[in-house]
C-alpha positions as CSV (number, residue, x, y, z in Angstrom):
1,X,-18.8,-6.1,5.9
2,X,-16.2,-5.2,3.2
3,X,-15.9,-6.2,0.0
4,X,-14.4,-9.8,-0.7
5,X,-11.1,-9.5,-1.9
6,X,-10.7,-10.0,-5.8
7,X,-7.1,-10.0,-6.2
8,X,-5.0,-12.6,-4.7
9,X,-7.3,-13.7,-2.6
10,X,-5.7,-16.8,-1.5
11,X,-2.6,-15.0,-0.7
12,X,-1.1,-14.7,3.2
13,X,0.5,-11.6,4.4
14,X,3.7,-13.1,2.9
15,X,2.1,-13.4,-0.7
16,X,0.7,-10.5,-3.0
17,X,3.5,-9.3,-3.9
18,X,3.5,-8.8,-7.6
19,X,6.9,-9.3,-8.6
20,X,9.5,-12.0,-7.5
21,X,13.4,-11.8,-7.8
22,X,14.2,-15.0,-10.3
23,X,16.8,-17.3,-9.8
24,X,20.1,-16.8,-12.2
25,X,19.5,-20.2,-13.8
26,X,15.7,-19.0,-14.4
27,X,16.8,-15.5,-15.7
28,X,18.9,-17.3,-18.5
29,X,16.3,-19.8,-19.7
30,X,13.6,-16.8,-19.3
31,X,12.8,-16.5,-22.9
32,X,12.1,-19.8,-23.8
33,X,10.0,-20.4,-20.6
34,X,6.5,-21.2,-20.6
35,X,4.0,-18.4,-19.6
36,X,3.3,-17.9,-16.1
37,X,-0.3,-17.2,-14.7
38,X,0.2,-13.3,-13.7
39,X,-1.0,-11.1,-11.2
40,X,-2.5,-7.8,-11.2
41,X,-2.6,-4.9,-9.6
42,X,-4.5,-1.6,-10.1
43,X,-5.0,-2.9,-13.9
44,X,-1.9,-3.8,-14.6
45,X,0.8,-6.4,-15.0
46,X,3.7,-6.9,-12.7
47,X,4.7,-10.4,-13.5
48,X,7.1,-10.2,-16.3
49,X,9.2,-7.6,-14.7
50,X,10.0,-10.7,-11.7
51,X,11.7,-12.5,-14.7
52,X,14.4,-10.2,-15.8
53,X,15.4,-8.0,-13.2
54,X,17.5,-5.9,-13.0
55,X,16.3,-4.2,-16.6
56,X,18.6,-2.4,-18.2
57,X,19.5,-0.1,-21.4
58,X,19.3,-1.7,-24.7
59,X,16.7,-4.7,-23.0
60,X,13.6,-5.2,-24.9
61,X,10.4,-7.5,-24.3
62,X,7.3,-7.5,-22.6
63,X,8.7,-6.6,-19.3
64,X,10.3,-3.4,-20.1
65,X,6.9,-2.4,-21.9
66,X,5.3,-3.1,-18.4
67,X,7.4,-0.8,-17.0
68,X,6.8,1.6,-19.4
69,X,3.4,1.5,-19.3
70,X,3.8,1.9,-15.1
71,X,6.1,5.0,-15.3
72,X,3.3,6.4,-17.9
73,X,0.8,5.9,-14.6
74,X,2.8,7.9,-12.2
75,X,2.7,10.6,-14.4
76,X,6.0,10.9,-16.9
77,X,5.0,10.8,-20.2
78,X,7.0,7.6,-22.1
79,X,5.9,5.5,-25.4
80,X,5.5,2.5,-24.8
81,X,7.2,0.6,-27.4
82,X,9.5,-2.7,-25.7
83,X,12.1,-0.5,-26.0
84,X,14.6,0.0,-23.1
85,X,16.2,3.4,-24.9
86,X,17.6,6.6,-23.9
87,X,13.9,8.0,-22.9
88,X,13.2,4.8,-20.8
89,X,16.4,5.4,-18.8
90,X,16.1,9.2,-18.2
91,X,12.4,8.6,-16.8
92,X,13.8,5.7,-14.6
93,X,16.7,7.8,-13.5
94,X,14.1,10.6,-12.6
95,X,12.2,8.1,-10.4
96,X,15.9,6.9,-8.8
97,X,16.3,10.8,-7.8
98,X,13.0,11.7,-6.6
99,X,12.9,8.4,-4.5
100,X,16.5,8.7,-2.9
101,X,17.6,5.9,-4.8
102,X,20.9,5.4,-6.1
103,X,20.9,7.2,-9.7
104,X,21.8,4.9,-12.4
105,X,18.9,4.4,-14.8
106,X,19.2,0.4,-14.2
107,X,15.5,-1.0,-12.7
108,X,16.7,-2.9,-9.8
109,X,13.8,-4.8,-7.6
110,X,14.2,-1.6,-5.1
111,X,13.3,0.6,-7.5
112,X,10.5,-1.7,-8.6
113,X,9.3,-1.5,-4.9
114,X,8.9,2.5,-5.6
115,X,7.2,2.3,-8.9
116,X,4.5,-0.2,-8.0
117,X,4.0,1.7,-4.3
118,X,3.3,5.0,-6.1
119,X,1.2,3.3,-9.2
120,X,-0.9,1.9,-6.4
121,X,-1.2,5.2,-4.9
122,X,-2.4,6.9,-7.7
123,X,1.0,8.7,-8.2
124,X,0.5,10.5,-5.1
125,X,3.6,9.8,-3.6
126,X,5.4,9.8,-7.5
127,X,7.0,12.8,-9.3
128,X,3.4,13.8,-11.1
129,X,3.0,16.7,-9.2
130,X,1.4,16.2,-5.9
131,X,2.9,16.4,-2.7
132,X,4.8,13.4,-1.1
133,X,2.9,11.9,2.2
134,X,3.1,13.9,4.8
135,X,4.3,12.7,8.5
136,X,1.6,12.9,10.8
137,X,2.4,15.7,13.2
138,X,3.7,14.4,16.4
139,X,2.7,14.8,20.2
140,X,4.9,15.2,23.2
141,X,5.8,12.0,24.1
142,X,4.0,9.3,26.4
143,X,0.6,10.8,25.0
144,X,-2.0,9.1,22.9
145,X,-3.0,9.8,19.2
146,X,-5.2,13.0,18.9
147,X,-7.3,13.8,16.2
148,X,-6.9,17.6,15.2
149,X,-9.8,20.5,13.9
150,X,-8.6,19.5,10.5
151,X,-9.7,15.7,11.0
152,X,-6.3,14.6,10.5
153,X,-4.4,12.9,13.2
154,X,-0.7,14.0,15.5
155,X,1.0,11.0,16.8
156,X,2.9,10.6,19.9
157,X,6.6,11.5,19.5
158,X,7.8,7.8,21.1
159,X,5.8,6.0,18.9
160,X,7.4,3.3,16.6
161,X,8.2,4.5,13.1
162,X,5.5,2.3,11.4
163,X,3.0,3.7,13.8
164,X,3.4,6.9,12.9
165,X,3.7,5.0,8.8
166,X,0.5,4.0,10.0
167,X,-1.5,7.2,11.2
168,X,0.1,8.8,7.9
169,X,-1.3,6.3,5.8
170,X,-4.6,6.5,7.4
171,X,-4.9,10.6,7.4
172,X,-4.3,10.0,3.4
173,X,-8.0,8.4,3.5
174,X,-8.9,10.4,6.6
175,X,-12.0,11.8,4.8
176,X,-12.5,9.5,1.9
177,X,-15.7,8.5,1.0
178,X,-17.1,5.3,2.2
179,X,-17.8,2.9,-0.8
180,X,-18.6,-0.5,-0.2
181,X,-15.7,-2.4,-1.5
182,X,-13.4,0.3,-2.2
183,X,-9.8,-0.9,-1.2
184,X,-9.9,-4.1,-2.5
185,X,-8.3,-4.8,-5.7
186,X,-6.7,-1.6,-6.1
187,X,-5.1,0.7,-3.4
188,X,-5.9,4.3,-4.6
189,X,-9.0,4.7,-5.0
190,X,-12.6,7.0,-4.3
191,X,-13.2,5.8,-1.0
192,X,-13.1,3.0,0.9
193,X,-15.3,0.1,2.8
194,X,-14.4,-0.4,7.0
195,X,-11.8,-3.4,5.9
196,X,-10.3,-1.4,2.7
197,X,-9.5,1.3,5.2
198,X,-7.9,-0.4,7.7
199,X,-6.1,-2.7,4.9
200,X,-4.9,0.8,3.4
201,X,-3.3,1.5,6.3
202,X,-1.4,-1.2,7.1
203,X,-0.6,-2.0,3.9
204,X,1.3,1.4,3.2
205,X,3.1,1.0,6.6
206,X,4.2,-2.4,5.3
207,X,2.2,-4.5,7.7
208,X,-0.3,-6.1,4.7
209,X,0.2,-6.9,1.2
210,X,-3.3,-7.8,0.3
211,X,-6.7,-6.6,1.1
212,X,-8.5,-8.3,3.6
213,X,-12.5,-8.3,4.1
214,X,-13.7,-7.7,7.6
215,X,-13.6,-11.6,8.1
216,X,-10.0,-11.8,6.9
217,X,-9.2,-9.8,10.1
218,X,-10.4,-12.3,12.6
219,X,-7.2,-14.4,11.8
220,X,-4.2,-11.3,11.1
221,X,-1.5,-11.1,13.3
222,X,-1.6,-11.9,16.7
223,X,-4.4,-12.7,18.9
224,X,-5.7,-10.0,21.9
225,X,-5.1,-6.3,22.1
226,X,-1.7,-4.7,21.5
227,X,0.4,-2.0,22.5
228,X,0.0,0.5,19.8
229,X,-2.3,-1.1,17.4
230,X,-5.4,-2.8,18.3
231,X,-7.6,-4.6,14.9
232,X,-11.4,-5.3,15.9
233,X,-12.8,-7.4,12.9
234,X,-16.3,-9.5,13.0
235,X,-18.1,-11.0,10.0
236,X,-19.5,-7.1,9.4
237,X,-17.1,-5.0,10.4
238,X,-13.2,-4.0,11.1
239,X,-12.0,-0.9,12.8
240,X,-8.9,-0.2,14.6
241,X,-7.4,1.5,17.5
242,X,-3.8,3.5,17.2
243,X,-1.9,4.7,19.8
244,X,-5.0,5.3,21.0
245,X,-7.2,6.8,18.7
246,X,-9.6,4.6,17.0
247,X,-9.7,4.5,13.1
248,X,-13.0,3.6,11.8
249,X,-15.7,4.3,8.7
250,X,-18.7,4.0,11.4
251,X,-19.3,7.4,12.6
252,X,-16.9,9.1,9.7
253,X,-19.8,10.6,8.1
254,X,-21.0,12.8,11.5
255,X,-17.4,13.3,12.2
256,X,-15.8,14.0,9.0
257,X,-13.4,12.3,9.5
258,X,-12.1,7.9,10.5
259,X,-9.5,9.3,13.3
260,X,-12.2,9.3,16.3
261,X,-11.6,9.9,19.9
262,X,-15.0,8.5,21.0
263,X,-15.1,5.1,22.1
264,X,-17.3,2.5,21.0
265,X,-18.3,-0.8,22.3
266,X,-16.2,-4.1,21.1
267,X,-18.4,-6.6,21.9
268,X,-18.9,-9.1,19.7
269,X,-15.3,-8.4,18.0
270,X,-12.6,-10.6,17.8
271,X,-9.4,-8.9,18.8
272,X,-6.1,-9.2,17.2
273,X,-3.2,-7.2,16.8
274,X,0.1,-6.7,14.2
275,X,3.0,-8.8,16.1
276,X,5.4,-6.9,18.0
277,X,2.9,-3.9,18.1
């Protein structure tokens, strides 16, 4: 069974997200407002960065040192001082580039969205170096999913775009380790328990915003099989089909690899499936 989920436990699929847009009236009054309980994720603090954006040049606090301390994680170097200065806004204006945003050094919740996806991802998707995700390579159309020599999966040319987010996501942990409770409470890391690796995926295809255990399954989505995405979760385990190719840690160790094209049994599984997939 995977790991219980320590962060945001109590959180639907709507919740987990770790920052939220303030009103105008609470943006003004921010200052002298009473501290909220905050949420974290991967070891640091979003919360204060929900009270004041968009952050600018020549803003100061304990939000802009957040976001310091977050662009220092993805891999450009920045003190981390309160300081909204000149460095602050190059570095953001970096991350605005690299991420297609529009370039203007001005933290808007967009370009928070980018920040805290490639902090969770251990700056693999960031400006640090490494290579951005790479699509999954695609299949002549009507096809199923194949797993290729490399253990990495092709998807099928028609499939919907977060299918394809989906089987991307998943070839990212393709080979990972398993680890009993890896996935849950931070996104990138050494390997990753049945539920963490089917959470992973979803997540990063913008189907999930929090970990779920194996037993958190049983209730996401929709209930019975679906079209392109099919979520088998019991009190043990969680595995998934896509596009026909099953995901799953059991058997990863023989094969090298979660994408498997050998079926297994589903009794005893309750069936469920992402709406509208």
């Amino acid at each position: 069974m995977g790991a219980a989920i320590p962060v945001a436990a109590s959180s639907a699929d709507s919740g987990g997200t770790p920052y939220k847009q303030s009103s105008s009236s609470n943006q003004a009054t921010s200052a002298q407002a009473s501290p909220k309980k905050q949420q974290t994720w991967s070891g640091t603090s979003f919360a204060p960065l929900g009270n004041r954006v968009p952050l600018r040049q020549g803003m100061h606090g304990k939000d802009v040192r957040v976001l310091q301390r977050l662009i220092n994680d993805i891999g450009i170097k920045l003190g981390v001082d309160g300081q909204f200065g000149h460095a602050t806004w190059a570095a953001l204006r970096r991350i605005e580039k690299r991420a297609g945003r529009p370039v203007n050094g001005v933290l808007d919740s967009q370009d928070l969205q980018v920040v805290e996806q490639w902090d969770s991802s251990g700056g693999s998707t960031g400006i640090s170096g490494s290579a951005p995700v790479q699509q999954p390579a695609e299949l002549p159309a009507g096809s199923q999913a194949k797993v290729m020599s490399n253990g990495l999966a092709a998807a099928p040319a028609d499939a919907p775009d977060v299918v394809k987010q989906i089987i991307a996501a998943g070839n990212r942990i393709a080979s990972k380790p398993y680890i009993y409770g890896g996935g849950h409470g931070r996104w990138n890391d050494r390997g990753y328990d049945c539920s963490g690796s089917v959470s992973y995926a979803l997540h990063f295809a913008g189907l999930l915003k929090v970990s779920r255990d194996s037993t958190g399954f049983e209730h996401f989505g929709a209930s019975g099989p679906g079209q392109w995405v099919t979520i088998y979760a019991n009190g043990g385990h969680a595995w998934m089909i896509v596009a026909g190719l099953r995901f799953d840690t059991s058997g990863a160790t023989a094969a090298h690899t979660r994408w498997q094209s050998a079926d297994r049994s589903a009794s005893g599984y309750i069936v469920r499936h992402p709406v509208g997939l």
